[in-house]
Steps between C-alpha positions, in 0.01 A plus 500: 500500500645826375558813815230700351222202474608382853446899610146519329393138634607628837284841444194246516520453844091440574263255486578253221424699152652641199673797488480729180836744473583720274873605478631707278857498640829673394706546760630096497455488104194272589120571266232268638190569376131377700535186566371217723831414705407273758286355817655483781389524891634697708640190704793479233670808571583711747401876483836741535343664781231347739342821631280709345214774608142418394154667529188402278294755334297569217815616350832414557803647440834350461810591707858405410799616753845459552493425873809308556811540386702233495476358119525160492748269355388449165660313212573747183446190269184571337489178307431307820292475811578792737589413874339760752523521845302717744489867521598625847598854643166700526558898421298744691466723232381299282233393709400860512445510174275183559240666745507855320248239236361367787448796622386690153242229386357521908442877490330448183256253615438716739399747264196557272691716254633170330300246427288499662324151629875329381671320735870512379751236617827423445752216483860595519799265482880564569695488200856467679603742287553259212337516126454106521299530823322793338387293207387224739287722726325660192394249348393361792281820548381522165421131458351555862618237756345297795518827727300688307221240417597463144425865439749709248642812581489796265753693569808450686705782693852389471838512323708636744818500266473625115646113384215371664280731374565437193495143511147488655355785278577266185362181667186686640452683186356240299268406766402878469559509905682910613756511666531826767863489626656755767840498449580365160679803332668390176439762218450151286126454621354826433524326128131437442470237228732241681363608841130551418383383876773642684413808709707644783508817813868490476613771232759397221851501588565800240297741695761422825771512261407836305414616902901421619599668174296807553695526865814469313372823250368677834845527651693505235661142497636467118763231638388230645609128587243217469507179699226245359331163501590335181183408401223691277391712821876649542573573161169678395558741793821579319334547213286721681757706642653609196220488246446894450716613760796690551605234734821270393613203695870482621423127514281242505519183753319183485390271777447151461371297826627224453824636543441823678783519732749498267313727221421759854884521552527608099240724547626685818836492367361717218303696689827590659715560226205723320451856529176515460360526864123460436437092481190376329388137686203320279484158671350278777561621870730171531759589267545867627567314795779345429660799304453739792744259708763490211471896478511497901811267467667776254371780717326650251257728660472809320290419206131594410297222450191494320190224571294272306151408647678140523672594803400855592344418798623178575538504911755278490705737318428840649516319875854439436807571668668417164231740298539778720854517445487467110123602398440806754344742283363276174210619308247256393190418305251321722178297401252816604332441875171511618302444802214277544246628747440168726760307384733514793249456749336198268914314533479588916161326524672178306403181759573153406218367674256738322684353171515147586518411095774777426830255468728824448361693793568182739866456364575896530335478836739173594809726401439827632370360876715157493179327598200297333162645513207300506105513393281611741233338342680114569550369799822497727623120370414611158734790480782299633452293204589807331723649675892449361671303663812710572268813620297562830118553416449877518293590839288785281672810615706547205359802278669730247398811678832551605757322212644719310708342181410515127177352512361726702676784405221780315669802481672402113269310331640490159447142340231414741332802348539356166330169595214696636442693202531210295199322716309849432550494100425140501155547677402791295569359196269189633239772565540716165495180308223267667147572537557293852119619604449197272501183736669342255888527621657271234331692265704785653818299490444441131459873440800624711724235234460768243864641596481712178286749674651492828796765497219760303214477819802517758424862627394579849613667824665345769414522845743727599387751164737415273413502155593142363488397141706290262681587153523200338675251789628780661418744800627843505846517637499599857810506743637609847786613488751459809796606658741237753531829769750367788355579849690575808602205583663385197181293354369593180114571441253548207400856377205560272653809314280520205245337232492366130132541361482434147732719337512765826798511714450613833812526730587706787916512443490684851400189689773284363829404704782390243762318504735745639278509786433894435218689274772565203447290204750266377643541169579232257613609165769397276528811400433905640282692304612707272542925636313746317774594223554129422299235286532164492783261332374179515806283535557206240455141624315590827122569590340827428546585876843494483618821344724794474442889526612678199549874552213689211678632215544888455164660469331229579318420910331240718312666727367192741679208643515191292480668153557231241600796264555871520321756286613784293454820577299725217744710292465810721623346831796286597583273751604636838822340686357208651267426223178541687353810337496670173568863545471785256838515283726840518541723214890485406643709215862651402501810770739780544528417847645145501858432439502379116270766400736768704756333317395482143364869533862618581657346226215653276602855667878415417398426164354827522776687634741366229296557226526872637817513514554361168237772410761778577675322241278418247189762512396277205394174662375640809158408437544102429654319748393739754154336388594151525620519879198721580258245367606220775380708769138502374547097585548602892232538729099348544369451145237718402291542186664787379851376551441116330422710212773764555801227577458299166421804250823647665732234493406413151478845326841637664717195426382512149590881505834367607564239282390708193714731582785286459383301198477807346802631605680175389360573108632787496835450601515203215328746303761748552796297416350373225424816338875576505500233183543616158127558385350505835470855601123550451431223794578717803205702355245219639672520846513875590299610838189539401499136386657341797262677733250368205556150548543510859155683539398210237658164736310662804167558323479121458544436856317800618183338225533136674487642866174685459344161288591380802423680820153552307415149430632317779712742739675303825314540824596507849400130621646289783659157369223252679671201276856522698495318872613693843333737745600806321340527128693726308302838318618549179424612146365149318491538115163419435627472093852319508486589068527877612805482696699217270439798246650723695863295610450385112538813362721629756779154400416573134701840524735378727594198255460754175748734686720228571503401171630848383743526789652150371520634061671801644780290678787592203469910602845662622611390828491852637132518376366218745119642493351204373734236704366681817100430364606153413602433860229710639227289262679167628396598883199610433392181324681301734283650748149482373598117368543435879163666558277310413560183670613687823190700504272207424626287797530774762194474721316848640673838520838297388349491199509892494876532644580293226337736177685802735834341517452441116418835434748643673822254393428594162468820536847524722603268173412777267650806755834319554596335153437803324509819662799377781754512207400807384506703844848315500606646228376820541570575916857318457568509162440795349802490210285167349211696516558616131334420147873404349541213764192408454547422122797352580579152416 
């Protein structure tokens, strides 16, 4: 006989009948479909648990529990008859959880609100906390055994674990039987088309993931360490945690049970080593355990850790010595708590002999007072019979009025809570779905199989007010959340600090002790954010939390902390020193006040001064270079209108007034020697006065035509330079029409090469006569110049730009004063005997 068939066959404990089960298994691999499996009595096995908790009623309800917890020794072969021995080890908190349904499905008897004229009963087993017992009790319950007079049960409250869950919800499922169960969590069986009767008033472990996240966010945690169960429910709270987060994991530790000492130590060790001081712990209350004595071996004490509902509120944790040495200060998520008016005084009031059929009452009562109780209703000899035969018979003092341990502990009821809602959904759904006025209960039974309609009619109000409804299998998330606060003596105890409803976050940060032991918030980052007047550098390789701060670029800012990049500033303002602010940009031009312009205006004046000087000389070329130096002083001081138009039309009209000057005077000093040729006397006639003053009026005409085109059309205009980076823009005079001024240098180099051209044919004159070798030189620096120009006044940035078209101005025109007149005042002031037509002509 295969494990599975020997299981099923065992589910048929009853009177001798067939058993109809549908399983549609996939956790073992295994698809059965409805099938006869076999008739059995209950003679030919033994039930994995003895003790159960039965009431009759017009309805019953089914009750599965994990009440003990030591699992029994079980063979992992599935291909052959397991081997089970008893459970043993009764938990009182499970047992709570037990007579919060008793309890429920009492008060609503009691009541005429819900259906009313229905008896409900109920008929709970102990699952020992193992799927295979949880299949066996279920089917038992749904194929409805001796206890319950052959009647099935239509829904069953159960599942503590989300594997067993899962396993039941596909065997009931076919059998169209619900499933309500209080604890079972896994994100897995909100899935509605594989878990069709599966319903649930524990909330899906990605709300309490998404709710540990959101603490992270709150308190700015972007570096965290995560220590997890490696199983689904560890590894989708990772998930979780970074899934649309700013939140990066330093590092990720798995532990496995099976070998949990060893895979703690790893995990402390890491924990050590990390430097991420805010630990995330998603897994069961045993395993944190054992990792909060390797941490206390290390003497690690100083990190933040953060809670899963798993072990949040486990007492055996917080009450410690261990825990309040490692964990003081951990914030958790915590199944939400409620009270239940009644309830404490209903677990007080508990009396074996008022119970005298309640086997889980009789063994709690056998632990807790180390004595049997008897029945009052049997007689003295009778109980004796009963009575164990290692315990005294109890002498009927013993009462709960005064115990105080987990079972009778009210003030947290968290999971209890759960169980009692579950009862509540269950018994409204029976009322919102059967027409139970009808004295026909099975009739009701057959209605309340229609699971399909179950989750929609789920909507009511619990007895303490609450709204309660379900979307899909789910409830709406709801949490406590705690804080592990050490007392005075050195204990820790459990803080409610704040709620998750839904999607609100309620928290009151002033009520929470960390780690530290003060009110100042740890901080676990990999990374500091970033300064305003700094962006973020992601750095290569690592997660987005790990960064660098990059300094903003000139005109460019980051105003708040954690910029990822800096903006820049509009064209009028600039960047202030610690790239924070954009401030208005100063105005900077070529002044008279600052050094360079001091500077290039007294070489302009010394210009000046010469070119007096050589007047005294020379009345006749007073007037030209005089102009020339002049002109570079219009370039000095805050451009204006009047003075962009002023500086160019001057600059351009008086060096070509120069220049034509000496082209003209370089024709007719060929023209002059030529003429003394045989047959070439009538040429100086073309070259008298009138005609040089002619041509020069003619040269300057041109330039004087193209500088009015100009300043008309498209003049220059005093604008700052927006386009060049810095604080200080520089004003000056932009040429709104670049053609205009290439004219103008065009026209000015066109003379200056035609004159050097002349200079160069009138090489061969006498040696004495060196006129046209002192324009050649004079035209070679003055080219030289304006070649070097161009590129050096295109690549100068702001007023430079200016200094360099001054400096221009002025080396050629010191080009032009010293290579032609210096000789002359030479010859003249020192020389006076060479001063002569003869040694002029002279060869």
């Amino acid at each position: 006989m295969s494990w599975f068939s020997w299981l099923f066959t065992l589910s048929s404990c009853s009177a001798p009948s067939v058993l109809l089960v549908g399983l549609v298994g996939r956790q073992l691999g295994l698809r059965v479909g409805l099938q006869v499996v076999h008739t059995v009595t209950c003679s030919q096995w033994g039930a994995p648990s003895d003790k159960r908790l039965f009431k009759d009623g017009d309805v019953i309800i089914g009750g599965l529990f994990s009440l003990r917890y030591s699992p029994p020794a079980i063979d992992h072969d599935f291909t052959q008859q397991p081997h089970y021995k008893p459970c043993s080890g009764l938990q009182n908190l499970p047992l709570q959880y037990i007579y919060a349904m008793v309890f429920a499905l009492e008060e609503i008897n009691h009541s005429t609100a819900l259906l009313p004229g229905v008896k409900l009963g109920y008929h709970i087993h102990d699952s020992c906390a193992l799927p295979p017992w949880a299949i066996h009790a279920a089917l038992s319950l749904v194929g409805g055994d001796s206890s319950s007079c052959g009647q099935p049960i239509p829904l069953i409250i159960g599942g503590s674990s989300s594997i067993t869950a899962k396993i039941l919800s596909r065997i009931l499922g076919p059998l169209s039987v619900p499933l309500m169960s209080y604890t079972a969590s896994c994100p897995c069986l909100s899935d509605r088309r594989q878990f069709p009767n599966f319903f649930r008033t524990m909330a899906s472990d990605i709300y309490q993931a998404r709710a540990v996240a959101q603490l992270a966010i709150r308190f700015n945690w972007t570096w965290i360490g995560a220590v997890i169960a490696n199983n689904d429910y560890g590894h989708m709270a990772v998930k979780e945690e970074i899934q649309d987060t700013v939140v990066c994991l330093a590092f990720v530790e798995t532990l496995q049970r099976e070998n949990i000492v060893s895979d703690a130590r790893r995990a402390a060790l890491t924990i050590k080593a990390s430097t991420a001081k805010v630990i995330l712990i998603f897994t069961w209350y045993t395993d944190v355990r054992q990792l909060f004595l390797q941490l206390d071996k290390l003497n690690v004490t100083d990190r933040q850790f953060l809670a899963s509902e798993a072990w949040s509120t486990s007492s055996d944790l917080f009450q410690n010595l261990v825990s309040s040495k490692v964990a003081s200060g951990a914030l958790g998520v915590a199944i939400r708590s409620s009270a239940i008016p009644g309830f404490e005084n209903f677990l007080r009031n508990l009396d074996p002999s008022h119970r005298p059929n309640d086997e889980f009452l009789r063994e709690f009562w056998e632990k807790e007072f180390g004595c049997s109780p008897g029945i009052a209703s049997l007689p003295f000899h009778a109980n004796r019979l009963l009575q164990k035969a290692s315990l005294p018979l109890c002498n009927g003092t013993e009462s709960l009025e005064n115990v105080q341990n987990l079972f009778t502990d009210t003030s947290q009821l968290r999971v209890t809570y759960n169980v009692y809602l579950a009862v509540y959904a269950a018994v409204h759904a029976l009322h919102s779905l059967l027409s139970c006025h009808d004295s026909d209960i099975y009739a009701c039974n057959v209605m309340f199989n229609n699971i399909k309609q179950l989750h929609s009619i789920l909507n009511f109000t619990t007895p303490q007010g609450e709204p309660f409804y379900f979307q899909g299998a789910d409830i709406p998330a709801k949490y406590d959340l705690v804080n592990w606060q050490k007392t005075p003596e050195g204990t820790l105890k459990l803080v409610l600090i704040g709620r998750v409803d839904g999607f609100d976050f309620h928290l009151n940060e002033s009520a929470i002790q960390w780690s530290t032991g003060s009110n100042q918030v740890p901080v676990s980052v990999c990374s500091e954010r970033c300064p305003p007047g700094t962006r973020v550098a992601n750095r290569k390789g690592e997660p987005v939390c790990c960064f660098d701060c990059i300094t903003c670029a000139d005109g460019e800012i980051s105003n708040t902390t954690g910029s990822l990049h800096c903006e820049r500033c509009p064209p009028e303002f600039w960047s202030n020193a610690d790239r924070t602010a954009c401030i208005a940009r100063q105005l900077d031009f070529l002044s008279f006040n600052e050094t360079l312009g001091i500077t290039l205006t007294a070489v302009a004046v010394s210009g000046v001064t010469v070119t007096t000087a050589v007047f005294v000389v020379f009345l006749h070329h007073q007037n030209l270079l005089i102009l020339c130096f002049l002109c570079s002083l219009v370039f000095i001081g805050r451009p204006a209108v009047w003075s962009c138009r002023f500086q160019q039309a001057a600059f351009g009209i008086s060096f070509v007034l120069c220049i034509s000057c000496l082209q003209v005077k370089t024709i007719v000093v060929l023209a002059a020697f030529r003429s003394a040729r045989p047959g070439a006397e009538a040429l100086m006639k073309w070259f008298g006065p009138a005609q040089q003053r002619g041509s020069v009026c003619l040269f300057t005409c041109v330039q004087v035509i193209i500088c009015i085109i100009w300043l008309s059309v498209s003049p220059p205009v005093p604008k700052p330079d927006l386009d060049a980076p810095g604080l200080k823009v520089t004003l000056k005079c932009t040429m709104a029409s670049v053609v205009g001024f290439s004219l103008v240098l065009g026209y000015i180099g066109l003379l200056a090469c035609t004159s050097l051209l002349l200079a160069f044919l009138a090489r061969k004159l006498p040696d004495n006569f060196n006129e046209a070798k002192l324009i050649t030189f004079s035209m070679l620096i003055f080219c030289a110049v304006w070649v070097a120009f161009v590129p050096a006044y295109v690549s100068s940035p702001g007023k430079y730009a200016i200094a360099v078209e001054i400096f221009a101005i002025l080396a050629s025109s010191y080009g032009l004063l010293f290579c032609i007149f210096a000789p002359k005042c030479f010859i003249i002031l020192l020389r006076p005997e060479k001063n002569t037509k003869k040694h002029m002509m002279a060869r």
